[in-house]
N, C-alpha and C positions, 0 to 999 in steps of 0.2 A: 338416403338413396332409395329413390323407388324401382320395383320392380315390376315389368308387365305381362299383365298372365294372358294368351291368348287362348282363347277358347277357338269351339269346332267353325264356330260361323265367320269368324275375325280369318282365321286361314283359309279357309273355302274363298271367301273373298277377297282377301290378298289374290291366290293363285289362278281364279280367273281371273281377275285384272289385269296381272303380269304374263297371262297368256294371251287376253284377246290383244290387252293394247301391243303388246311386241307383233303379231299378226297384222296388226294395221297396215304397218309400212309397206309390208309388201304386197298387203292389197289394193293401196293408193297405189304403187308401181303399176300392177299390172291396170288400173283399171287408167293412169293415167295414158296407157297407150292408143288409147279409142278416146277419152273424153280431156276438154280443158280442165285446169286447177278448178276454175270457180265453182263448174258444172259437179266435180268429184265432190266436192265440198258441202255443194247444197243439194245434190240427189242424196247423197250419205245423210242429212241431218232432218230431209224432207220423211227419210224412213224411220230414225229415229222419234222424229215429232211425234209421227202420224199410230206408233206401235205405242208411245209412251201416253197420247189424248185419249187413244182407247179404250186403257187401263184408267185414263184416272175419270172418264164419262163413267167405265162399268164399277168404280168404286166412290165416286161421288168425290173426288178427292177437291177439298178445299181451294180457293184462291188463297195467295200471298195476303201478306195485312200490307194496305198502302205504302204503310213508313218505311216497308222494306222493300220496295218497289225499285227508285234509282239504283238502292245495291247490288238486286238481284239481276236487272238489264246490265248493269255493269261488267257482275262476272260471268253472264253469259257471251259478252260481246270479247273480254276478254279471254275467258276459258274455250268457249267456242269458235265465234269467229274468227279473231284475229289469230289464236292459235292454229287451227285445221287449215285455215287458207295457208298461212305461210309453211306448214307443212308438206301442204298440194303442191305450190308453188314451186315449195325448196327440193321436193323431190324431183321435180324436173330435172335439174342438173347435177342430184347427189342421190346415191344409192342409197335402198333399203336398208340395208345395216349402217352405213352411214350415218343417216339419220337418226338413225336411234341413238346411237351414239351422243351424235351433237344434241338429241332432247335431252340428255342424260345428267347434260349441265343444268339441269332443273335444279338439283339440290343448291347449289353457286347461287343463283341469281336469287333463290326463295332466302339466303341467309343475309345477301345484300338489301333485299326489301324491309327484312326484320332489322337490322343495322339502322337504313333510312327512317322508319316508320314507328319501327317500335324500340328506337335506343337502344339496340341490344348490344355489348360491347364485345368486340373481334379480340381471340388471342392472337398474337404472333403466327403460329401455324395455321388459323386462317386465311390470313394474308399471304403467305404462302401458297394454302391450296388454290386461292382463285389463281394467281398469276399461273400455277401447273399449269392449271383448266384451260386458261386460255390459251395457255402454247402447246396443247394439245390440240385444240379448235382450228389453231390457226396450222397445225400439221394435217390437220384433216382435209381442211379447206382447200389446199393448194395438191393434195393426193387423189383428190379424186374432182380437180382441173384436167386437161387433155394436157401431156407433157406434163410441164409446173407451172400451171397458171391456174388462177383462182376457181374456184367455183362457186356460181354467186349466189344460188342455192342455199349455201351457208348464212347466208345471211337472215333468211326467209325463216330458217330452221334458228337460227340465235331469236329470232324475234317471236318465235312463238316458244320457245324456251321462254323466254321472259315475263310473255303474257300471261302464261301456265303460271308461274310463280306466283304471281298477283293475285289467281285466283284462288290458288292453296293457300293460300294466306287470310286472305278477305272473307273466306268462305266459312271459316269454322265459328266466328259470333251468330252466325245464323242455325246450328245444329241446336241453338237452345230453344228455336223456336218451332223448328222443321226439321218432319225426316230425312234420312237419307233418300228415299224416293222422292221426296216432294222437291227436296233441292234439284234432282239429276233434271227431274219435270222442267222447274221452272227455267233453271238455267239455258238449257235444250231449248225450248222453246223461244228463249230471247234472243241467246244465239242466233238459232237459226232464220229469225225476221231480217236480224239483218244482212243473210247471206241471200234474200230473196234480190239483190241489187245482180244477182248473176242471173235470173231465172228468162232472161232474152234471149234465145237460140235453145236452150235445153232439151226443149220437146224432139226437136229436130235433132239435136244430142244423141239423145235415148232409141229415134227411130232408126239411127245410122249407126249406131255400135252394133258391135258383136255381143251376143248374150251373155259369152262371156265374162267380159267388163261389164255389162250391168249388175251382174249375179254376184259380183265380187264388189263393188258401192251395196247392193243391197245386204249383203256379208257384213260388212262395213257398218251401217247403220244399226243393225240388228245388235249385232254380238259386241263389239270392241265401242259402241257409242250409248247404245239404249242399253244394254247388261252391265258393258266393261265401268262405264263411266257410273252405274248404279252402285255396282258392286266398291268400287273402289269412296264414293261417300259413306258407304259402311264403314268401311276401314277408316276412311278419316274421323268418324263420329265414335268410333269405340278406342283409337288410340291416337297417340300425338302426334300433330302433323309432319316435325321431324322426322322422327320417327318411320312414318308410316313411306316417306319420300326415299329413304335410305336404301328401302327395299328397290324403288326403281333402278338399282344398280345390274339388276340381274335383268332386266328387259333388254339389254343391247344384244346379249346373250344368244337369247331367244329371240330375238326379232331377225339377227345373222343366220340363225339355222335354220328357221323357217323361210327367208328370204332365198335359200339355199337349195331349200325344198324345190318352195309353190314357185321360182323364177330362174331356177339354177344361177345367182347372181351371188358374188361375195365382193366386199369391200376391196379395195385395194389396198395391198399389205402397207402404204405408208400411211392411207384411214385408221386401219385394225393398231397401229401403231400410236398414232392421235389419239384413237374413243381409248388406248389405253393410259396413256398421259391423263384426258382428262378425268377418267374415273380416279387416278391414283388422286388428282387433286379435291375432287369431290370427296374421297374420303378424308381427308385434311382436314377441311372446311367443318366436316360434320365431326370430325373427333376432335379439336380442338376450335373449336367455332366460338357459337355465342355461348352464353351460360344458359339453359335452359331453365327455363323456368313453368313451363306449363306440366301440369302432373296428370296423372290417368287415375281415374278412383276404379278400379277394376272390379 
């Protein structure tokens, strides 16, 4: 059995991580009150790009090696794209804490990919936790409908769960080539090309909001997408990806209280009742899951 020794910088970055991204939610809330999903999406990642090009013009920082090219658009469009839209998207019809909640099933779907991908073999309580998770999701889903009917937001939010998973996965062969900044870089940036399909009306976006909701996208890019998402390749580069996902348990947490804060906004108690099903199953999954096999030389 191994053990993993966390040093000062491994925790620094954990804990901004789990603070900017839990903050996210309820800055796409507020900012989606003034602008579209697409516009939250690519004003957020237009400030990321443009703070993270700066840095790597004033440090000379290298291009990618070709061969790595498809992979890297890949989990950009995955980790990026397809995730943040259907985040924007999904919060249109499902709360800040909500959302977090239903991202939360990230660990679920990253142990179904290693299953699919990487042969990993399920114990019995695996299979158990996913089925929790889902009848967690699907308590969430239909609590924070009007009455009892669905909210189809949930769906937006399962699917960028998903995507996310792909990329925590696919992304860690490449730490042996690239640093943790160089990946956040490259990713971000592929990302964000192809959220450039929204950038039709934006301008006029930006002249018609309240400063408000642009200061809150600009908040966005900065801290929870160009830090959060830096900080958090640290984490993945110095400890196992399991591992390091297990931690997202505590963001729902915190993304409820500060949604509570900056919107005065809480779940509704059959949500808070769902993100708790599925976390109990997420724990399942990761305690009796696959067999690990990846190890930390610390």
């Amino acid at each position: 059995m191994f053990r993993i020794r966390y040093d000062s910088r491994t925790i620094l970055a954990l804990v901004t991580t789990l603070t900017f991204w839990a903050s996210s939610f309820a800055g796409i809330r507020a900012a989606l009150a003034s602008y579209q999903p697409g516009h939250v999406a690519l004003l957020r990642f237009l400030v990321a790009s443009t703070c993270l090009a700066a840095y790597a013009l004033i440090t000379r920082t290298p291009l990618p090696n070709r061969r790595d090219i498809p992979l890297i658009v890949l989990l950009g469009f995955l980790g990026y794209t397809v995730y943040h839209l259907g985040v924007a998207y999904g919060e249109v019809t499902v709360t800040a804490g909500a959302a977090s909640l239903l991202i939360a099933s990230n660990p679920v779907f990253t142990s179904i990919i290693a299953l699919i991908f990487l042969k990993e073999r399920f114990h019995t309580l695996a299979w158990v936790g996913i089925a929790v998770s889902f009848i967690g999701v699907a308590v969430i889903a239909f609590g924070e409908g009007e009455g009892f009917s669905f909210a189809p937001g949930v769906l937006y939010l399962l699917l960028a769960s998903f995507s996310e998973a792909f990329y925590f996965v696919f992304q860690k062969p490449l730490f042996a080539k690239y640093s943790a900044l160089q990946m956040t870089m490259f990713t971000i940036w592929t990302g964000t090309a192809f959220m450039l399909f929204f950038a039709p009306g934006l301008p006029q976006a930006i002249q018609q909001a309240p400063l408000s909701a642009t200061l809150a996208i600009v908040y966005l890019g900065i801290f929870p997408a160009a830090i959060g998402y830096f900080t958090w390749t640290v984490v993945l580069s110095r400890i196992p990806a399991g591992v390091a996902t297990s931690f997202l348990y505590l963001s729902p947490v915190l993304a409820i209280f500060i949604a509570w804060v900056w919107l005065g906004e809480v779940p509704a108690l059959a949500s808070l009742i769902g993100g708790a099903i599925v976390l109990a199953g997420v724990v399942m999954v990761n305690s009796g899951g696959v067999r690990k096999t990846e190890v930390l030389d610390a």
